[in-house]
C-alpha positions as CSV (number, residue, x, y, z in Angstrom):
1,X,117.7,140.1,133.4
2,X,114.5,138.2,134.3
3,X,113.4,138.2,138.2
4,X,113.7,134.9,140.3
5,X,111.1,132.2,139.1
6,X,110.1,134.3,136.1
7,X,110.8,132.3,132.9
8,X,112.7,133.7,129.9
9,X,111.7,133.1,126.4
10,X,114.0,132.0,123.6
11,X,111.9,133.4,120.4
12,X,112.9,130.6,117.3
13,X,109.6,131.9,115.3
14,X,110.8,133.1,112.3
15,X,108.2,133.5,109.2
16,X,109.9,130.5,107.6
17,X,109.3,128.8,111.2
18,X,105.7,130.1,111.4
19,X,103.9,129.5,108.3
20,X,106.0,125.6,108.1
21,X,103.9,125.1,111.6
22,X,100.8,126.8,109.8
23,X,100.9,124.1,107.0
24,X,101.4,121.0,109.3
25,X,98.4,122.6,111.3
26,X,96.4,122.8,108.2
27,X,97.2,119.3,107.0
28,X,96.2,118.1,110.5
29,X,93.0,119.9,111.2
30,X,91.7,118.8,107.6
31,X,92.4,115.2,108.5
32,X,91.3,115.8,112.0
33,X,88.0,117.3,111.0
34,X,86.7,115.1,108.5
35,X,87.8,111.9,110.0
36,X,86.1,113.1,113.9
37,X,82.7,114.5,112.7
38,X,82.2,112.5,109.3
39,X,84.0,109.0,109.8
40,X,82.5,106.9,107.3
41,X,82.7,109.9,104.7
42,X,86.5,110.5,105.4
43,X,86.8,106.4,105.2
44,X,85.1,106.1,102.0
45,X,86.7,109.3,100.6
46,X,89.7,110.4,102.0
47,X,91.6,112.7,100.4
48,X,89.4,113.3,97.1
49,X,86.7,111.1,95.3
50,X,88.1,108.7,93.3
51,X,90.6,108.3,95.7
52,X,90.0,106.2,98.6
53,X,93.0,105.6,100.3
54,X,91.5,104.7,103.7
55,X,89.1,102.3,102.6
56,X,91.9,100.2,100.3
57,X,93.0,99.3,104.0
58,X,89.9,97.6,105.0
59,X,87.8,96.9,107.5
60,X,86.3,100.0,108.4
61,X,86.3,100.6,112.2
62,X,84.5,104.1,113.4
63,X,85.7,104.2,116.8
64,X,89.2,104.0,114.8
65,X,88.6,106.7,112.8
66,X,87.3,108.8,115.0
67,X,90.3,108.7,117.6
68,X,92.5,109.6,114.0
69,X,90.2,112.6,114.0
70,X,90.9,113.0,117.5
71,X,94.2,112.7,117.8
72,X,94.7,114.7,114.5
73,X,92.9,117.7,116.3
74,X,95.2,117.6,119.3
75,X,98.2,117.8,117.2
76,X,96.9,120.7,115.3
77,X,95.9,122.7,118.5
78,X,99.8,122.1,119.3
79,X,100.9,123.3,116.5
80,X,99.0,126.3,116.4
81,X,100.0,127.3,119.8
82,X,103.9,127.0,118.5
83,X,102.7,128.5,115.7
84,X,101.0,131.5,117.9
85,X,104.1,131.3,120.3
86,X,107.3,129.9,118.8
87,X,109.3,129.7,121.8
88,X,111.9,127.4,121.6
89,X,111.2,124.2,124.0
90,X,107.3,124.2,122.9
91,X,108.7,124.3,119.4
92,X,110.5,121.1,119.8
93,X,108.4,119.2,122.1
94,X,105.4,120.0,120.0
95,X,107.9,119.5,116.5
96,X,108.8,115.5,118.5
97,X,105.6,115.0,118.8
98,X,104.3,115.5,115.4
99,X,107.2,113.2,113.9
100,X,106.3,111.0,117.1
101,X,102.6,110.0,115.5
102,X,104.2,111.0,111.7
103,X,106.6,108.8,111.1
104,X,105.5,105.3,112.3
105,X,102.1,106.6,110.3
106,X,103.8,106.9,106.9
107,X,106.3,103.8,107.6
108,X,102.9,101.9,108.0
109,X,101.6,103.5,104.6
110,X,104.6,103.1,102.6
111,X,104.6,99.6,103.1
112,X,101.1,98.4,102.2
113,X,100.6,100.5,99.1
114,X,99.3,97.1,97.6
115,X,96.0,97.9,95.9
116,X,96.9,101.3,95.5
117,X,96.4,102.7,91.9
118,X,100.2,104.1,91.0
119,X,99.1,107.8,90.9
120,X,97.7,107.5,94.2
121,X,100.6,105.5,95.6
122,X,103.0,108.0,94.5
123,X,100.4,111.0,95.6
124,X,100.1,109.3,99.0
125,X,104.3,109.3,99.1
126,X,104.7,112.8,98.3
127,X,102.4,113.4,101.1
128,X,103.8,111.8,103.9
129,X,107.4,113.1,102.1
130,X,106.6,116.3,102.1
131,X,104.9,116.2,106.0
132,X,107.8,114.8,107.2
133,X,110.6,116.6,105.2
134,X,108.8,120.2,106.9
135,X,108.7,118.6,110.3
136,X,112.2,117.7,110.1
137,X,113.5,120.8,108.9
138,X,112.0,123.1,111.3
139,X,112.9,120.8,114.1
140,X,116.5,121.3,112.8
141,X,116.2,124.5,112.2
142,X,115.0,125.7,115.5
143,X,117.2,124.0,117.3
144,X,120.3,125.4,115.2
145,X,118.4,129.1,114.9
146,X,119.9,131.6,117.2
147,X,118.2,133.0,119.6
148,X,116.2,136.3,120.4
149,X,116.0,136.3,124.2
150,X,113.0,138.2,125.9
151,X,110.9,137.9,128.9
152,X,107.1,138.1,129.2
């Protein structure tokens, strides 16, 4: 039993749960870095030399890229702290959000992949496929996972 006003955790962070949130942090906080501190590197270069996806969707804008970086950072400071503390409701709500900024990002991509050297379309696809497929399935999955009740 918890006391009046004191909150009870639902626990959904299973390993499975916790290292899926680990990888989406780690995709997010390379992005994120590169594209905040080095913008006309991570334009020119993003995600390997040879490669530049970012800059076969010119012009280059660094206020732009920067906010990417930005924005990228937040999202991986959420999912670390689901990650850290896989309660149920911060879970999903940081799980929405994630798909929230994903999604629309790799509809946009997946439909100008004009220009794009075939191995780097595909490459680019499998990316934003496999993001999105490890989003989705932890957000099913924790809210289908039975819960561990305890109160902190």
């Amino acid at each position: 039993m918890t006391a009046v006003g004191e909150a009870r955790r639902v626990e959904v962070g299973g390993l499975a749960v916790r290292a899926g949130l680990w990888f989406l942090a780690l995709t997010e906080v390379a992005v994120g870095m590169w594209a905040l501190f080095a913008p006309a590197g991570f334009y020119a270069g993003f995600p390997a030399p040879g490669h530049p996806w970012v800059s076969l969707l010119p012009p280059y804008n660094e206020h732009l890229v920067r906010d990417v970086g930005a924005l990228s950072l937040a999202l991986t400071v959420a999912l670390v702290g689901a990650a850290l503390r896989p309660e149920r409701r911060l879970t999903v709500v940081v799980l929405l959000a994630f798909l929230t900024a994903t999604v629309p990002h790799a509809i946009f991509h997946s439909l100008h992949l004009h220009g794009f050297p075939a191995v780097d379309a595909v490459a680019q696809t499998v990316g934003f496929a496999l993001q999105l497929g490890v989003g989705l399935a932890l957000l099913v999955g924790v809210s289908r996972r039975r819960v561990v009740h305890s109160s902190e």
